[in-house]
N, C-alpha and C positions, 0 to 999 in steps of 0.2 A: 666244843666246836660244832658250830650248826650245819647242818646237811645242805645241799645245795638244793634249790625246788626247781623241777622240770618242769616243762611249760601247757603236760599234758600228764597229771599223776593218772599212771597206771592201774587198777585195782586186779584182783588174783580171782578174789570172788565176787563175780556175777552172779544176778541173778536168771534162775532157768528159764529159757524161753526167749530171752533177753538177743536182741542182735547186735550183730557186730557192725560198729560206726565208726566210718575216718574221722579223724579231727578235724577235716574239712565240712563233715556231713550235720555233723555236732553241733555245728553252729546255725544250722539253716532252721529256720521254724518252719514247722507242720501244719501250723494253722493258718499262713498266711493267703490271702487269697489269691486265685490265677493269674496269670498273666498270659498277657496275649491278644489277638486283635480280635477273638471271638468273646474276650471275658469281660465285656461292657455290655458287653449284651444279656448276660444273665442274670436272672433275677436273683437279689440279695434272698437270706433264710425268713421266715416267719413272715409276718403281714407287713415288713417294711415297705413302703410305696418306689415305685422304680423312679429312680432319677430324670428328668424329662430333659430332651436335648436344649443347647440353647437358641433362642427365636434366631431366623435369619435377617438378619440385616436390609430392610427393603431397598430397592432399585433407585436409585436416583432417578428425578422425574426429567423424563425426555425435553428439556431446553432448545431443541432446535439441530440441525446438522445440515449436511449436504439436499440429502433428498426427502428430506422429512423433521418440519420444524416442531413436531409435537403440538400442547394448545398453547403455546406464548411465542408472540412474534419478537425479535427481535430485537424493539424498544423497551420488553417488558411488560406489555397489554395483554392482555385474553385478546385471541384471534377474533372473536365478536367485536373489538374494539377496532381491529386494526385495519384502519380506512385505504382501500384496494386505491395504487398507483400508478403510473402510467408504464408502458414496456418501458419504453424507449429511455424513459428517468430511472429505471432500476438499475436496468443494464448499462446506464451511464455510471453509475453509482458503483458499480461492480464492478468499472475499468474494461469494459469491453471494447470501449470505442464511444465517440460524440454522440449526444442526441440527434445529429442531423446524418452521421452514419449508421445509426441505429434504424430510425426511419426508413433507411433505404433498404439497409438489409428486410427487415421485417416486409418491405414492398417486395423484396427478390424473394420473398418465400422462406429465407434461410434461418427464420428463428421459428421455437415451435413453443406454444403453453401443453402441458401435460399431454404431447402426443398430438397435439392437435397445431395444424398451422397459423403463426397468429397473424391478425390486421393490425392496420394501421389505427391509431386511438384504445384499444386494447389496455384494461387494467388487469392488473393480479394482485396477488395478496400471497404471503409469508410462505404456506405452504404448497402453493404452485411448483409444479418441476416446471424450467425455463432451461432452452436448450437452443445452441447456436452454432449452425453448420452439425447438430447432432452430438454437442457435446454438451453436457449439465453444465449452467454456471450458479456457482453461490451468489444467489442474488442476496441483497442489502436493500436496508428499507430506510428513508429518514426516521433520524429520531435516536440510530446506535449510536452509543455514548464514545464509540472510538472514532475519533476525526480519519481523514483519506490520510497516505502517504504523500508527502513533496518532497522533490530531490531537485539539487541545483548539481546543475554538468560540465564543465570545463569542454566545452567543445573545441575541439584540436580543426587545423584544418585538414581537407580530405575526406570527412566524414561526411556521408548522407543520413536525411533526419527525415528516414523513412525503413519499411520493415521489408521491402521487394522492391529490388533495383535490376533492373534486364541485363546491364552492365558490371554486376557483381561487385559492385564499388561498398567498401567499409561501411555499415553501420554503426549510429550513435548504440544504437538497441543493444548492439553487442556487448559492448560496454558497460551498462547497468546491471545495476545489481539484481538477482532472479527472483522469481517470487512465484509462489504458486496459490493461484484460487479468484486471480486479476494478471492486470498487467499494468506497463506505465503507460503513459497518456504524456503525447508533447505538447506543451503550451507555446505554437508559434512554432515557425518553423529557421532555419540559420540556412546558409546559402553554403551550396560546398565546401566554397575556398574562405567562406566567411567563419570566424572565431570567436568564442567566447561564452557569456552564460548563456544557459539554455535548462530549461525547467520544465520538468515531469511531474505526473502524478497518478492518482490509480483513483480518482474520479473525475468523471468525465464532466459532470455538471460541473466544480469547481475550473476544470482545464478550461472548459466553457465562461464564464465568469472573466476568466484571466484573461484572458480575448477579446472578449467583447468591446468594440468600441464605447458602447455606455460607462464602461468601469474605467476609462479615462487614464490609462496605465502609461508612464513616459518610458520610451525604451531611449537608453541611453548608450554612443558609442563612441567610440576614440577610431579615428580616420588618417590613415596616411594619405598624403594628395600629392600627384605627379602633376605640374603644371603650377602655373600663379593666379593664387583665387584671388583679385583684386577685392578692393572695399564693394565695388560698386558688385560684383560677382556675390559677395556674402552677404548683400540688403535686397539680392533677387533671390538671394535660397530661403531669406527668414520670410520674405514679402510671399514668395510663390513661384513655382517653375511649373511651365503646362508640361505633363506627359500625357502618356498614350490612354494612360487610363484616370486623366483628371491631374485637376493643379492639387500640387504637392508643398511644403514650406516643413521649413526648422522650425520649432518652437524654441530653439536656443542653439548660439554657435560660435566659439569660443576657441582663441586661438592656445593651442597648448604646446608649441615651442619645435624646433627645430628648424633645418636650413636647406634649401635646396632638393632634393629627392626624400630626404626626412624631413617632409615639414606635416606637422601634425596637428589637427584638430580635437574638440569634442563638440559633438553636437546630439539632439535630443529631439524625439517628433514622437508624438499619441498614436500611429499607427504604423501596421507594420504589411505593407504592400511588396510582393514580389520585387527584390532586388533594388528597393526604391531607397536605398540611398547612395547606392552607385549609380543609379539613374539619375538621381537629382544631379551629380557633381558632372557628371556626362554634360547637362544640360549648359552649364555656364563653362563649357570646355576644359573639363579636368574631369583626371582619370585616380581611378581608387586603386593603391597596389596594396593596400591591408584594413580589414574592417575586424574591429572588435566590439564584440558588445560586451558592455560594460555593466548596464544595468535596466532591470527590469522590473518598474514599477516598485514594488517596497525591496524589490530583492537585488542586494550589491554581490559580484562575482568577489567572491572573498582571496586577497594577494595571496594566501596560502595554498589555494587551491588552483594545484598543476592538471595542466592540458589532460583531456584522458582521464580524469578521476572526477568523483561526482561524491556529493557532501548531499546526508539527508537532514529535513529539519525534526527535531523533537516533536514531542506529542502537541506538548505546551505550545511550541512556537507556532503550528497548525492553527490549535486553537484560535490562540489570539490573531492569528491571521484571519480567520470566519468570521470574528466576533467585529475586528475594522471593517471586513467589506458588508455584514449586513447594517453595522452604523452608516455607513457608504449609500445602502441602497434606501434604509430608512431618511436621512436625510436628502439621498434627492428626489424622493416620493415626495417628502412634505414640501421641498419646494418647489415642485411641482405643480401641487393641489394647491400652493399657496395665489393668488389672483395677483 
């Protein structure tokens, strides 16, 4: 019968000199090398060459920021390239507010180039600090490959479509969605008790655009009318009604059903003057008890979108919104210049 083997044979005779080892100790090699956060640091034995650390990783080249855009602007140019703009279009561009309140501010003194107060006509370039009321804004330059923000708004009535009321009455403002390094910009403005779409954006030159008489934009609205607009009442509102500030006319007007205190219209006119189209109805002796607008030049207030909530558009959809209005502006250049 075979003996059983223990898991550490014992021996009797050692040799003299010899020390005593746990079976834990037993197992450790002698020659291995140190450990520790000082033993990278030591040089191996004999003429081996010392390990060299590894390179660091260089810095990413400064691209641009708040207050220092490094040398490439914006579009991607070497700053030697990049052709110095006007204030008043940057800071439009940035969502500070219009070109034609930019102007003013810059005449109040309240915007400054690098410290210094700027004028009126005043260009800058990329890496300019530009500062309004004392605050740095991120300016933008033509040519950045990301288009502006647009947001379409369900304007509820009630709402003022402005950022300081003395009256403390509800802003649209409050309602939109926050953003920081701009702000929105309202295209056109809706009347307290008046309803319906209403569009923002965070550039100012486009808000400008949007506006503009030249861009020829149909604002469309659905009308409640208290009173009886006769035929002959509704061939004076397409023909023309004199107000205080010039003759006014529907470009379209269109019965849309109901009876007696709900009798409802839509109609349609290229510009949009102070309260002018309860003005107009005023004129041929009818009163407006509900105005909605409906639509605004390519933009429909969409039936899913409730009073109070605001729908933004896509990148893409931006895009191709630029791309119609400079076919827009190219074609009535050339028929223009045409004889």
């Amino acid at each position: 019968m075979k003996n059983k083997r223990t898991p550490i044979r014992q021996s009797s005779d050692k040799p003299e000199g010899a020390s005593e080892r746990t079976p834990r100790e037993a197992g450790r090699r002698t020659d291995a090398p140190p450990r520790g956060r000082g033993a990278q640091h030591e040089q191996p034995p004999g003429d081996a060459p010392a390990t060299k650390p590894a390179p660091r990783r260089k810095p990413a080249p400064n691209m641009g920021g708040r207050a220092h855009r490094g040398a490439v602007a914006r579009d991607g140019r070497p700053l030697a390239e990049a052709k110095p703009i006007r204030l008043q279009k940057v800071l439009a561009e940035a969502g500070v507010g219009s070109r034609r309140e930019m102007e003013e501010w810059i005449a109040a003194g309240k915007v400054s180039v690098n410290g210094v107060v700027a004028t009126i006509g005043q260009s800058v370039v990329p890496t300019d600090k530009v500062k309004v009321g004392g605050r740095l804004i991120n300016i933008r330059f033509t040519g950045s490959s990301r288009p502006p923000r647009v947001l379409m708004y369900h304007k509820p009535e009630g709402e003022i479509v402005s950022r300081d009321d003395p009256d403390g009455r509800p802003s649209v403002f409050a309602a939109l969605p926050r953003m920081r390094g701009g702000r929105w910009i309202n295209v056109g403005r809706l009347d307290f008790n008046t309803s319906g779409l209403l569009l923002f954006t965070t550039s100012g030159e486009l808000a400008n655009k949007l506006m503009h008489p030249s861009s020829q934009l149909v604002r469309e609205y659905a009308v409640r009318v208290l009173g009886e607009l006769t035929m002959e009442a509704q061939q004076q509102l397409l023909t023309g009604v004199q107000l205080e500030d010039g003759l006014a006319s529907f470009a379209s007007l269109v019965d849309a059903g109901g009876e007696g205190a709900n009798k409802w219209y839509r109609v349609s006119l290229f510009e949009g003057r102070n309260r002018e189209v309860r003005r107009m109805f005023e004129a041929v002796g009818c009163t407006v008890s509900r105005l909605i607008r409906v639509r605004y030049g390519p933009f429909i207030l969409p039936p899913q979108l409730k009073r109070g909530r605001s729908h933004e558009l896509s990148e893409d959809e931006v895009k191709a919104l630029l791309r119609d209005f400079a076919r827009s502006a190219a074609a009535a250049k050339t028929g223009a210049e045409t004889p």
